[in-house]
C-alpha positions in Angstrom: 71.3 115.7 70.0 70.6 119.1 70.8 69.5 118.2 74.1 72.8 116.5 75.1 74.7 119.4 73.7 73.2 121.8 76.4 74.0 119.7 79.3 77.6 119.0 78.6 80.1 120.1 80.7 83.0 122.1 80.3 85.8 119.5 81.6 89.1 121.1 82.8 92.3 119.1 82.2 94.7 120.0 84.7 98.3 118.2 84.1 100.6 118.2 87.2 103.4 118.0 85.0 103.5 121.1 84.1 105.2 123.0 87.4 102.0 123.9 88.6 101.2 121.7 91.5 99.8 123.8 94.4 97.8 125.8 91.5 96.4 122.5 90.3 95.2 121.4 93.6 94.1 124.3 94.8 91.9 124.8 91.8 90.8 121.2 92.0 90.1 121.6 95.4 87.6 124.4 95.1 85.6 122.4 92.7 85.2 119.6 95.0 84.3 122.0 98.1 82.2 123.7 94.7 79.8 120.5 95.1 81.5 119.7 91.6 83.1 116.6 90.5 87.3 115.9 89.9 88.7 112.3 88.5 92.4 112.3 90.1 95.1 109.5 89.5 95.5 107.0 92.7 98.0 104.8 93.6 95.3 101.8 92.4 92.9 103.1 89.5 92.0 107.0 89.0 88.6 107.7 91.1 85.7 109.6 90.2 85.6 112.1 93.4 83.1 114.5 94.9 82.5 115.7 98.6 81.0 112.5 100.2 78.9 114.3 102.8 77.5 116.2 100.2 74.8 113.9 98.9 74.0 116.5 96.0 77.5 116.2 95.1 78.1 112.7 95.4 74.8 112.5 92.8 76.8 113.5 90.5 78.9 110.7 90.4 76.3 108.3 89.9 75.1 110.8 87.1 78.4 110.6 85.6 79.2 107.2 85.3 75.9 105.7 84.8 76.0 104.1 88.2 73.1 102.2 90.0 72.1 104.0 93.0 72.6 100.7 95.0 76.3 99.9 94.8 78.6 101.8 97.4 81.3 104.2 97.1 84.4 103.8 98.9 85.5 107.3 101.2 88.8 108.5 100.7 90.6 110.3 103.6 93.9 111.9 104.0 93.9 111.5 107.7 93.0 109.6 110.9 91.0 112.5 112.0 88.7 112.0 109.2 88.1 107.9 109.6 87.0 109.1 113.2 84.3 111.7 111.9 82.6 109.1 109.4 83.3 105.8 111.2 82.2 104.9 114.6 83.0 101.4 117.0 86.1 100.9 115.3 87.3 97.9 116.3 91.2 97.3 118.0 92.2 95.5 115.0 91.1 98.1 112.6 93.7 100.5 114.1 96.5 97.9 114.0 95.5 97.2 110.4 95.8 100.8 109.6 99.0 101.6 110.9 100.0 98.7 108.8 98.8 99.3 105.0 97.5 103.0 105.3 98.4 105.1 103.6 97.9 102.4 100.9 95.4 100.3 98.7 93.2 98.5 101.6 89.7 99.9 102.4 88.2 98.6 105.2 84.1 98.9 105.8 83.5 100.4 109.1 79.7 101.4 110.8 79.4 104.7 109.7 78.2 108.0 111.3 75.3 109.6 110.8 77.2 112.6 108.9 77.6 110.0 105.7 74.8 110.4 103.4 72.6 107.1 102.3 73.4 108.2 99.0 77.2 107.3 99.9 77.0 103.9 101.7 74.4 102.7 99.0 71.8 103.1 101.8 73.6 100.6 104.0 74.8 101.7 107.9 78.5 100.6 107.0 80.7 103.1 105.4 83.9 101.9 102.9 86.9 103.9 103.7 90.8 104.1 102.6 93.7 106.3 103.1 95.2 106.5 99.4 99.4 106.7 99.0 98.9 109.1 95.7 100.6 112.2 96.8 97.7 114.2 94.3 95.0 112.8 95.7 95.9 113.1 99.5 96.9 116.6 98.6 93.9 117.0 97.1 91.8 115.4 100.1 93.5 118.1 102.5 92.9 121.0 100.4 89.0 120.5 100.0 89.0 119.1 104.0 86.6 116.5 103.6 86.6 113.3 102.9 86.2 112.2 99.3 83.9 109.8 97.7 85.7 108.2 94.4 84.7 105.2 93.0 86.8 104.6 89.5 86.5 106.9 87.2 84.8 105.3 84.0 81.4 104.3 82.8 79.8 102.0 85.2 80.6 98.3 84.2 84.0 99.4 81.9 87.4 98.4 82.6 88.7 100.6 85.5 90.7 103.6 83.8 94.7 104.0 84.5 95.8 107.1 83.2 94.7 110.1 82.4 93.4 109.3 79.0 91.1 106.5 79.5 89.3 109.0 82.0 89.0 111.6 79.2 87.2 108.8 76.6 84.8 107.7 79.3 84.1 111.3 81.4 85.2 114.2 79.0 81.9 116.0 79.1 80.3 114.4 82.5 82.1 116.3 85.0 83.6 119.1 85.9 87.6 118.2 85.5 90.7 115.8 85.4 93.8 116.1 87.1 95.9 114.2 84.5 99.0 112.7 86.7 100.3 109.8 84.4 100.1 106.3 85.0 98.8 104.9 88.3 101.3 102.3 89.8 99.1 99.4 91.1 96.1 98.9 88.5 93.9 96.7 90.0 91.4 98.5 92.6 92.1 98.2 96.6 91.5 95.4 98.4 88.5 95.8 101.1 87.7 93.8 104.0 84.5 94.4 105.9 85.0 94.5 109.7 81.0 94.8 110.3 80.5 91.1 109.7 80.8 88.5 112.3 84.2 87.4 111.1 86.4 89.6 109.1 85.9 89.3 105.1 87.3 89.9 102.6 84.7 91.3 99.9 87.0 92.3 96.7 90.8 91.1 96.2 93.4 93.5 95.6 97.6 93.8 96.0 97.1 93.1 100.3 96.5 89.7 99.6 94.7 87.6 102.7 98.3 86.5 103.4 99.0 89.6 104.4 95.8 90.1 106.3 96.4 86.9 108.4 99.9 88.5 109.8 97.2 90.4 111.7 94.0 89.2 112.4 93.7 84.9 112.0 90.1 84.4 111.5 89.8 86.2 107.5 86.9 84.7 105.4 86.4 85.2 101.6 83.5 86.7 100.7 83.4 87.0 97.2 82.9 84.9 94.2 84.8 85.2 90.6 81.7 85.2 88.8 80.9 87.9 86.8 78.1 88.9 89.4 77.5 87.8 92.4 73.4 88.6 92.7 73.4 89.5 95.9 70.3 92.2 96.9 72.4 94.2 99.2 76.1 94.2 99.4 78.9 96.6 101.2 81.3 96.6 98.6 81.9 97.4 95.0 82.3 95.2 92.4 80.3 92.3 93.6 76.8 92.9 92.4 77.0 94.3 88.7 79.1 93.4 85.6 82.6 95.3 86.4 85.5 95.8 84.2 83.9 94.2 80.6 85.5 95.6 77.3 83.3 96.6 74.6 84.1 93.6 72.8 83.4 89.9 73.8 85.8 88.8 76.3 86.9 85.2 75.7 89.2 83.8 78.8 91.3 81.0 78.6 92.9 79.5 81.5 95.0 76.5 82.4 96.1 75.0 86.0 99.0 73.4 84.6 102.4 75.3 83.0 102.5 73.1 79.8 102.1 74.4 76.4 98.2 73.6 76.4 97.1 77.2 76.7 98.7 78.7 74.1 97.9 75.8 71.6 93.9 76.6 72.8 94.6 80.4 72.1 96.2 79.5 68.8 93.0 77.1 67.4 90.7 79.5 68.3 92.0 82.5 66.9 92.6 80.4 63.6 89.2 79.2 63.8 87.9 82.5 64.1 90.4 84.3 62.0 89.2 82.2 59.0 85.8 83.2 59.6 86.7 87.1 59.4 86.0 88.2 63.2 88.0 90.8 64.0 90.1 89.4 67.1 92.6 90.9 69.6 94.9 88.9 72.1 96.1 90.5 75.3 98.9 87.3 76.3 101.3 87.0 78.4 104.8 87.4 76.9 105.8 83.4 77.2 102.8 82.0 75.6 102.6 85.1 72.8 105.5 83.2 71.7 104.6 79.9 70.8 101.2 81.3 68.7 101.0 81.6 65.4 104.4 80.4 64.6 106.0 83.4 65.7 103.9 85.6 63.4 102.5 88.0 65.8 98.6 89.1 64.6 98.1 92.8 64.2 96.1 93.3 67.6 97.8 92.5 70.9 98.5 93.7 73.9 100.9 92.1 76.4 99.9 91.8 79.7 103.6 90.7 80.8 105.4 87.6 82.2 102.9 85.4 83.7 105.1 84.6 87.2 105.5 88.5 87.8 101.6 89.3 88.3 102.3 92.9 89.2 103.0 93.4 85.7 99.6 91.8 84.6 97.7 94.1 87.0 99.5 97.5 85.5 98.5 96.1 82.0 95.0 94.2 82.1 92.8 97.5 81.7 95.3 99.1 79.8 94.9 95.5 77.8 91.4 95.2 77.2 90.7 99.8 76.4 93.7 99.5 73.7 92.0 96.8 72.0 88.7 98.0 71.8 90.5 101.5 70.5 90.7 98.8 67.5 87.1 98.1 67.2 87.7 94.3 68.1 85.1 91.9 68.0 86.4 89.2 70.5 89.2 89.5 72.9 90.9 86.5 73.7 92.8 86.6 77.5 95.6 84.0 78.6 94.5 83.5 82.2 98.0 81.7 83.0 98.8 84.1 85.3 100.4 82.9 88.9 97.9 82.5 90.8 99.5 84.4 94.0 99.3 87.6 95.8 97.8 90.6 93.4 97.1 87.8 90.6 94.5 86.6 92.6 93.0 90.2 92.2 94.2 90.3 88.6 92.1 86.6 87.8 88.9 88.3 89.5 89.0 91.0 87.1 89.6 88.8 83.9 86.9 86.1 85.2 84.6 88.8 86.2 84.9 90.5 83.0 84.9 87.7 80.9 81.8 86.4 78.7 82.7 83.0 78.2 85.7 81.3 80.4 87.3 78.0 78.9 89.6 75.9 81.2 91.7 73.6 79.7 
C-alpha cells in the first residue's frame, strides 16, 4: 500500500469550459513536449497521449493502462506535414483518401520512418496514423509540435472511455493530466484500413463504413473477425489481438436477425430466470424492445442504448452503457444486439460481440 502511495501521480484536471482555452493547451502542451502523459477528448473516444517519437514517453502509456507491449498505438497528427515525417511510400490512394475523411475518424496504417520508435508501432515497420476533427486535441497536437501517440484512454481491455469522467475512474493517479472537454461525439473508435497489405483492409470497423471506402478505392477486404480475439501473433492494429472493451461484469449478448418480438421475449426469460435466483442484473436495450419486457415494469438497472434503426445513437451510448452499469456493481449485463446492422452499427456489433462472454442468437 505504501508502495503504491509513493508512485502516484499528481493528475491535473484541466476543464476547457471554464474560459481558459489557450491556457489549457498551452499547459497541456508543455507536459506532452515534458515526456509526460495528457488523456484529451476526441471526436471518437478520449486517447491516452504522449510524444510518439519519444519512446520513454510513449512507455508511459503502456505503464498507465496496463497495456501489452505488443499491440500498436495509432499516431495522431494535426497536419500533412507531420504524416510525411513518420510515414514513407505513401501510396496515390492514401492522399485521395485523406483529402476525403481527414480531418476525421479514419486511421490509415502506412510504412513508417525510421524516426517512429518500435515501442510505437508494436515493433512492426508500419505506423497507424489519423488526423482527429476535435478542435482540443488538434490544438493540442500543434502546440506540443509532434505527433501524438493516443490509444483510448482506460485500462487496457475496459470499455473505451467517453467523457471526462470515465477517464478520471480508470487514470486518476497514472498520468500526469486530463483535459476534461465533455462528451465526445462519435463513441466508437476510428475505423483503420491498412494500406501495407497487398489489398487494402480493413483491420477495425468504425463510422467510415467500407461503403464509404469503396467510393474510392474498389478492391477493400475485411480483415477482422467479431470474435472477442482474434489470436493473431502479430497484428498492425488495435483491438484485434486482446479482449477490448469488456465491463467488469459478465457480458451476456443477445441478438436476433429477424425484427419480430423474439429478442425481447429472450431478454425477458433470462432476466426472470436469473432475477429469481438473486443475480444482480443490468440491461442496456434499445428503447423499442425495453418496452415490451417485464410488462412495462422497468428493473432498477438499465441503460438505453437508443432506437435500434438510428445506430449512431447506439455507438454514443454502448460504453457509456456497459461503465454506468458496473457503477452499480452488476453481476451480468444483458445487451440487445438488435441494432441495424448498417454503417457505424457494424462497428457498434464489433464492440458488443467482442466484449461479450457469452453471445446467444435467436
Amino acid at each position: 500500500m505504501i508502495k503504491e502511495m509513493i508512485h502516484k501521480k499528481h493528475t491535473r484536471i484541466f476543464n476547457v469550459n471554464n474560459n481558459q482555452f489557450e491556457q489549457t493547451i498551452e499547459a497541456a502542451s508543455q507536459i506532452i513536449k515534458d515526456a509526460g502523459t495528457v488523456a484529451f477528448p476526441t471526436e471518437t473516444v478520449y486517447g491516452l497521449g504522449a510524444n510518439a517519437l519519444d519512446p520513454v514517453a510513449v512507455n508511459k502509456i503502456f505503464r498507465a493502462k496496463g497495456r501489452p507491449a505488443d499491440n500498436p498505438l495509432i499516431v495522431h497528427i494535426a497536419t500533412k506535414k507531420q504524416l510525411f515525417e513518420i510515414a514513407k511510400n505513401i501510396p496515390t490512394e492514401a492522399l485521395d483518401l485523406i483529402d476525403t475523411f481527414w480531418p476525421g475518424p479514419l486511421t490509415i496504417i502506412l510504412n513508417r520512418r525510421r524516426c517512429v520508435p518500435n515501442i510505437t508501432t508494436g515493433g512492426l515497420d508500419t505506423v497507424a496514423v489519423r488526423m482527429p476533427s476535435n478542435r482540443i486535441a488538434i490544438e493540442l497536437i500543434k502546440r506540443a509540435n509532434t505527433p501524438i501517440a493516443a490509444p483510448s484512454a482506460n485500462i487496457s481491455g475496459r470499455p473505451s472511455p467517453t467523457n471526462a469522467q470515465h477517464v478520471i475512474a480508470d487514470m486518476e493517479g497514472k498520468i500526469d493530466a486530463i483535459i476534461d472537454g465533455g462528451s465526445v461525439e462519435i463513441g466508437i473508435e476510428s475505423t483503420v484500413l491498412d494500406l501495407t497489405s497487398i489489398k487494402p483492409t480493413i483491420l477495425r470497423p468504425g463510422e467510415i463504413g467500407i461503403a464509404d471506402l469503396k467510393e474510392h478505392m474498389k478492391d477493400i477486404v475485411i480483415g477482422y473477425t467479431d470474435n472477442q480475439t482474434d489470436r493473431a501473433d502479430k497484428v498492425k492494429s488495435p483491438g484485434m489481438k486482446y479482449t477490448h472493451y469488456s465491463p467488469k461484469a459478465k457480458l451476456i449478448l443477445i441478438e436476433s436477425k429477424s425484427n419480430d418480438r423474439s429478442i425481447s421475449q429472450e431478454i425477458e426469460k433470462l432476466y426472470s430466470e436469473m432475477n429469481d435466483c438473486g443475480i444482480k442484473i443490468g440491461l442496456l436495450l434499445t428503447e423499442e424492445n425495453a418496452k415490451f419486457i417485464l410488462d412495462g415494469k422497468m428493473p432498477e438497472y438499465i441503460f438505453s442504448l437508443g432506437k435500434k434503426n438510428e445506430p449512431e445513437q447506439a455507438a454514443r451510448n454502448l460504453f457509456m452503457g456497459l461503465r454506468h452499469l458496473d457503477n452499480h456493481d452488476v453481476d451480468i449485463i444483458i445487451v440487445d444486439g438488435q441494432i441495424k446492422n448498417e454503417g457505424i452499427g457494424i462497428a457498434v456489433m464489433n464492440r458488443m460481440k467482442k466484449a461479450a462472454n457469452e453471445h446467444i442468437l435467436v
